[in-house]
C-alpha positions as CSV (number, residue, x, y, z in Angstrom):
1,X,121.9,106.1,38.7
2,X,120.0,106.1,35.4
3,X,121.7,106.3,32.5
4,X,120.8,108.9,29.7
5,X,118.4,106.2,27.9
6,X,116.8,106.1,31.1
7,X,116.5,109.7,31.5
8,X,114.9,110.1,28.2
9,X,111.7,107.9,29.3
10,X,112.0,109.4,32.8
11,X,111.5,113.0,31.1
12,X,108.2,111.6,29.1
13,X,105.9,112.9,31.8
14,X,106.2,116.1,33.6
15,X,104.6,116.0,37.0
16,X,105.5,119.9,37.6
17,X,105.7,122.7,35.2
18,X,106.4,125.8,36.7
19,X,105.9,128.8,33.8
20,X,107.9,131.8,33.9
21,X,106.5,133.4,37.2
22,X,107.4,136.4,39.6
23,X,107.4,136.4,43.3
24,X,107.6,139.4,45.0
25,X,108.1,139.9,48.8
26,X,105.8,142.8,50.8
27,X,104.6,144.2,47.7
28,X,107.6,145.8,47.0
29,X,110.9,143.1,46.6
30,X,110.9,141.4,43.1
31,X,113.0,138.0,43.9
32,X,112.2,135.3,41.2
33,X,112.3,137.5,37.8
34,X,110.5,134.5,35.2
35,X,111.4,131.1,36.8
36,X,110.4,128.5,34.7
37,X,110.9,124.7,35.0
38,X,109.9,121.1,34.5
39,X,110.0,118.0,36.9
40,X,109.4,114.9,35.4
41,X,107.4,111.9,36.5
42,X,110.4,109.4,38.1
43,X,113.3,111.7,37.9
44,X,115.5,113.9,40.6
45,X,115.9,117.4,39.0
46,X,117.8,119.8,40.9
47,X,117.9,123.7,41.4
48,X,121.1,124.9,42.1
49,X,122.5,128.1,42.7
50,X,124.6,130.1,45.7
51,X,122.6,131.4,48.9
52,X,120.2,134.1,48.1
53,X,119.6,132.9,44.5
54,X,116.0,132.0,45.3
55,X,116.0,128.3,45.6
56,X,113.9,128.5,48.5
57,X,111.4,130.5,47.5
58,X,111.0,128.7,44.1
59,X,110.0,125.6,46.8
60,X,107.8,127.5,48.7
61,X,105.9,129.4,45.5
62,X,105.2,125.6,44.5
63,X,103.8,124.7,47.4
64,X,102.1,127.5,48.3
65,X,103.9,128.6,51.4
66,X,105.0,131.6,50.7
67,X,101.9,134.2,52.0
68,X,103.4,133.0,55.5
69,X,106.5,135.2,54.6
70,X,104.5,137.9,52.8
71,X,105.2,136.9,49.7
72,X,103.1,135.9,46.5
73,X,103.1,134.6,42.9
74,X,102.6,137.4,40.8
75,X,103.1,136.0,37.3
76,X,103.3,133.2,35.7
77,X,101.4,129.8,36.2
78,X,102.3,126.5,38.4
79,X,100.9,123.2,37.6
80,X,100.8,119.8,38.8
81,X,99.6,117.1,36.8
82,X,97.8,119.8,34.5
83,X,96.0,121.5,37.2
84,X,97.2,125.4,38.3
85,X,98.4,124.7,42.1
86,X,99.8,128.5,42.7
87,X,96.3,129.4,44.7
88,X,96.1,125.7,46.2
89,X,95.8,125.3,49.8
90,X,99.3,123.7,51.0
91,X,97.2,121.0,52.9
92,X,95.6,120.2,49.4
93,X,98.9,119.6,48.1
94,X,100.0,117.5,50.6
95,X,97.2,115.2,50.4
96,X,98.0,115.5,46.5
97,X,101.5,114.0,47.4
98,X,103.5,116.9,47.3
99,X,105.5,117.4,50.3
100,X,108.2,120.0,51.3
101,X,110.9,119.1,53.1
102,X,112.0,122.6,54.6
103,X,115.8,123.6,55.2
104,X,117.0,123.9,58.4
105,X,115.9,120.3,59.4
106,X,112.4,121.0,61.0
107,X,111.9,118.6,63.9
108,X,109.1,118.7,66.6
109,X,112.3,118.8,69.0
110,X,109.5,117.4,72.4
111,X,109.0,114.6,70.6
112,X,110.6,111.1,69.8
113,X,112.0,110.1,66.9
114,X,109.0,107.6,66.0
115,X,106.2,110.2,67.5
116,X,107.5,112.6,64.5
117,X,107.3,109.8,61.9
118,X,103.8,109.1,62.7
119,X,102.8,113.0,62.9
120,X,103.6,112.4,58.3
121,X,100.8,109.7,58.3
122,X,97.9,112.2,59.9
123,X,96.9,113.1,56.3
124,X,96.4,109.4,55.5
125,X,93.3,107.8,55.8
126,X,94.5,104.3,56.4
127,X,94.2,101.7,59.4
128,X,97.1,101.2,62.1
129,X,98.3,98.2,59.9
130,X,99.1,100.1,57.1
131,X,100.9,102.8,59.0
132,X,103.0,99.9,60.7
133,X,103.9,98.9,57.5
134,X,104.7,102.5,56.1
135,X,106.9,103.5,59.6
136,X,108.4,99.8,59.0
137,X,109.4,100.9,55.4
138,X,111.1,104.1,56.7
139,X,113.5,101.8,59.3
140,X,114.2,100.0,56.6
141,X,116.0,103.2,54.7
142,X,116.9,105.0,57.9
143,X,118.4,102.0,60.4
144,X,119.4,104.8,62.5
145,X,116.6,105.6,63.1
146,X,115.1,103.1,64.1
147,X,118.0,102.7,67.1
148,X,117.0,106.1,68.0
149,X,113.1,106.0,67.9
150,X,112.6,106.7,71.4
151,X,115.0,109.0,71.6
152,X,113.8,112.9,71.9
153,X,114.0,114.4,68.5
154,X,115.7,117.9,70.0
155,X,118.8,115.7,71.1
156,X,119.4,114.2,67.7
157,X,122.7,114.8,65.2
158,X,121.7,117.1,62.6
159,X,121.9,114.1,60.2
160,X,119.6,112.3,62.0
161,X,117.2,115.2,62.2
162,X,117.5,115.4,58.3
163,X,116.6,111.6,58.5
164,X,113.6,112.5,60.7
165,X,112.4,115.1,58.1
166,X,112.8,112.7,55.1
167,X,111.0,109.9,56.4
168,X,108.2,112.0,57.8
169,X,107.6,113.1,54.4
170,X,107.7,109.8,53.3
171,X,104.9,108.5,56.3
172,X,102.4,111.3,53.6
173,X,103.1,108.9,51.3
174,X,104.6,111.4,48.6
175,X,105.1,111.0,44.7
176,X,107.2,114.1,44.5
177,X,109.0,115.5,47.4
178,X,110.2,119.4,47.6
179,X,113.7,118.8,49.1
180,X,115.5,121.9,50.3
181,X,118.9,122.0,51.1
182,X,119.7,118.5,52.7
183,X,123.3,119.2,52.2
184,X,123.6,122.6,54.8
185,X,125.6,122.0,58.0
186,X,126.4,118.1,57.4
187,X,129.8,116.2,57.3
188,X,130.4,115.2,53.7
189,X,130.1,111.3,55.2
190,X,126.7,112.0,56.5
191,X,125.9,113.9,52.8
192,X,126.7,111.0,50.9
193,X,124.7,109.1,53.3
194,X,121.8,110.9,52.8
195,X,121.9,111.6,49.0
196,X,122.4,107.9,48.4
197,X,118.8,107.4,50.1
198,X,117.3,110.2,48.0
199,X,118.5,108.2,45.0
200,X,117.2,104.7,46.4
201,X,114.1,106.1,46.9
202,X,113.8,107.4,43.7
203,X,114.8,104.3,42.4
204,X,112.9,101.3,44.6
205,X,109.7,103.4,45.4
206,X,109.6,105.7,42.4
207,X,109.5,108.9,44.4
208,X,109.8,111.6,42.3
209,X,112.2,114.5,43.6
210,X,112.9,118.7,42.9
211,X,115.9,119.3,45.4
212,X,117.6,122.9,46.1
213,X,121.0,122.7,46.4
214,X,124.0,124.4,47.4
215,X,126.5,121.8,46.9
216,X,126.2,121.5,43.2
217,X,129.5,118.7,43.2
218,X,127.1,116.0,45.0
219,X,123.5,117.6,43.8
220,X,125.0,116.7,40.1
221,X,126.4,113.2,40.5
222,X,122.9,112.5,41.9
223,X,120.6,114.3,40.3
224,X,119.1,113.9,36.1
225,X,119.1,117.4,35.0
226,X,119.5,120.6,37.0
227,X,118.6,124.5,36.4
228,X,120.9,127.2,38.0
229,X,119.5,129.9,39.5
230,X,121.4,133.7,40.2
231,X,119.5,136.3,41.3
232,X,116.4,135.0,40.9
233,X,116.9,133.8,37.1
234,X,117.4,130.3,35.2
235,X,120.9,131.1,33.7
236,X,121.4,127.4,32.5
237,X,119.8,124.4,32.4
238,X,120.6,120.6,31.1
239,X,121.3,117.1,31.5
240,X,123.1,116.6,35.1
241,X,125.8,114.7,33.3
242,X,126.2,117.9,30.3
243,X,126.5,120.6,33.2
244,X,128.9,118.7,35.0
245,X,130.7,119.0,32.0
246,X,130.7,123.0,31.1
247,X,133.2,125.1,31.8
248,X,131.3,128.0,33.2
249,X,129.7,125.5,36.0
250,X,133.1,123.7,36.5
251,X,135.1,127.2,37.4
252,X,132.1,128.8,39.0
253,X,130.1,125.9,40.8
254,X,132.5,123.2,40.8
255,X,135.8,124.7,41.9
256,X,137.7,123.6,38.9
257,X,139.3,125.4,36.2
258,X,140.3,123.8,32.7
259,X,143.0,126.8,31.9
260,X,144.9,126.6,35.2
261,X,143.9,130.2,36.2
262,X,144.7,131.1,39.8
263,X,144.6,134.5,40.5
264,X,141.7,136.3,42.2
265,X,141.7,138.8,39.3
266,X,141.7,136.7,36.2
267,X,138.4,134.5,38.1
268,X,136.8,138.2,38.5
269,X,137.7,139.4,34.7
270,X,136.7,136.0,33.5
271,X,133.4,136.2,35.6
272,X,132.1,139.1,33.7
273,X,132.7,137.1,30.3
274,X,130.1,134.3,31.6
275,X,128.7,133.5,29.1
276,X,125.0,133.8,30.4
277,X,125.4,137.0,31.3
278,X,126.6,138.3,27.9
């Protein structure tokens, strides 16, 4: 993992800068209430928060999915590399390099293993050779893969259909990938597993990474700075290393308390004394 020097020059160049937008769901449901954020050229930022804190739709309002769910951007701006991407066409911004990796692990279940690999490379333009090379490069981060390549997708371990969605997105050739909850329904082995690939990747191929996560323990040991989300808001943001270290994410996101308190009541009294939402 890079060390805070690292992170410094990482930081230099911000791919994405999303600026303090609204998205509202059929007209009516405001759920993101002046989000803004910055992903850096290099770096693995994360966006943490509990379910319903509007991680997903953060994701989706960057890549322009959301109209599919009624919703829209209704404030604010979204850029990538400069250029305002909110009204983009999502097949654009895939062929721009920025790929969403949905939750919920979205295979083409009919097909094998390799079959949905290759359906990543259809926005490419190169020969068979270079997709060879490409499909080789994903064996090489996902081995299991590679023993299970002619197996049917829809019989795959949930891990393994994490893996498939992964290295799909990496067949589009990506330099930023939208990763959304890679944690949810996986053993804490099979976690690790695939966290330490999102960080080799970042590393060795220089893919740069905004993940939504759940599990802020292993999001933050990964990740080079992270913004929490609750009910739609940035409440904090900072170096992964810093938040790890605050007491407010320790007792509320990491499980661990500094003053020994135990009872349910002194964590809800203490709760309202956050000191975000003072």
């Amino acid at each position: 993992m890079l060390d805070s020097a690292q992170t410094t020059d990482v930081q230099a160049e911000t791919l994405l800068e999303v600026n303090n937008i609204e998205v509202i769901y059929n007209h009516v449901i405001l759920v993101l209430k002046g989000v803004s954020l910055r992903v850096p050229k290099g770096g693995i930022t994360a966006l943490l928060g509990g379910n319903g804190a509007g991680k997903t739709t953060t994701l989706k309002a960057v890549s322009n999915l959301l109209h599919s769910e009624r919703g829209e951007v209704t404030k604010g701006s979204i850029k990538y590399r400069g250029d305002a991407i909110h009204e983009a066409d999502p097949a654009d911004l895939v062929k721009r390099g920025v790929i969403q990796v949905m939750e919920g692990r979205h295979c083409f279940e009919h097909l094998t293993v390799e079959e949905n690999l290759l359906t990543g490379y259809y926005t490419r333009t190169g020969g068979k050779a270079e997709m060879m090379r490409d499909l080789d490069l994903v064996y090489t981060y996902f081995p299991r893969l590679k023993e299970r390549r002619k197996s049917q997708a829809g019989y795959t371990s949930g891990g393994e259909q994490q893996m498939v969605a992964i290295g799909r997105a990496l067949m589009s050739k990506p330099e930023t990938i939208l990763l959304d909850e890679p944690s949810m329904g996986l053993a804490p082995q099979l976690v690790e597993e695939i966290f330490e690939i999102v960080k080799n990747l970042n590393e060795r191929e220089g893919v740069t990474f905004l993940l939504a996560e759940q599990n802020t323990n292993v999001a933050l040991r990964f990740a080079h700075y992270g913004y929490i989300l609750e009910s739609g808001r940035i409440v904090m943001d900072g170096p992964a290393k810093e938040l790890r270290e605050n007491p407010d994410v320790k007792e509320f996101y990491l499980g661990v308390s500094d003053d020994g308190r135990k009872s349910f009541r002194d964590v809800r009294s203490y709760r309202r004394r956050k000191r975000w939402l003072s």
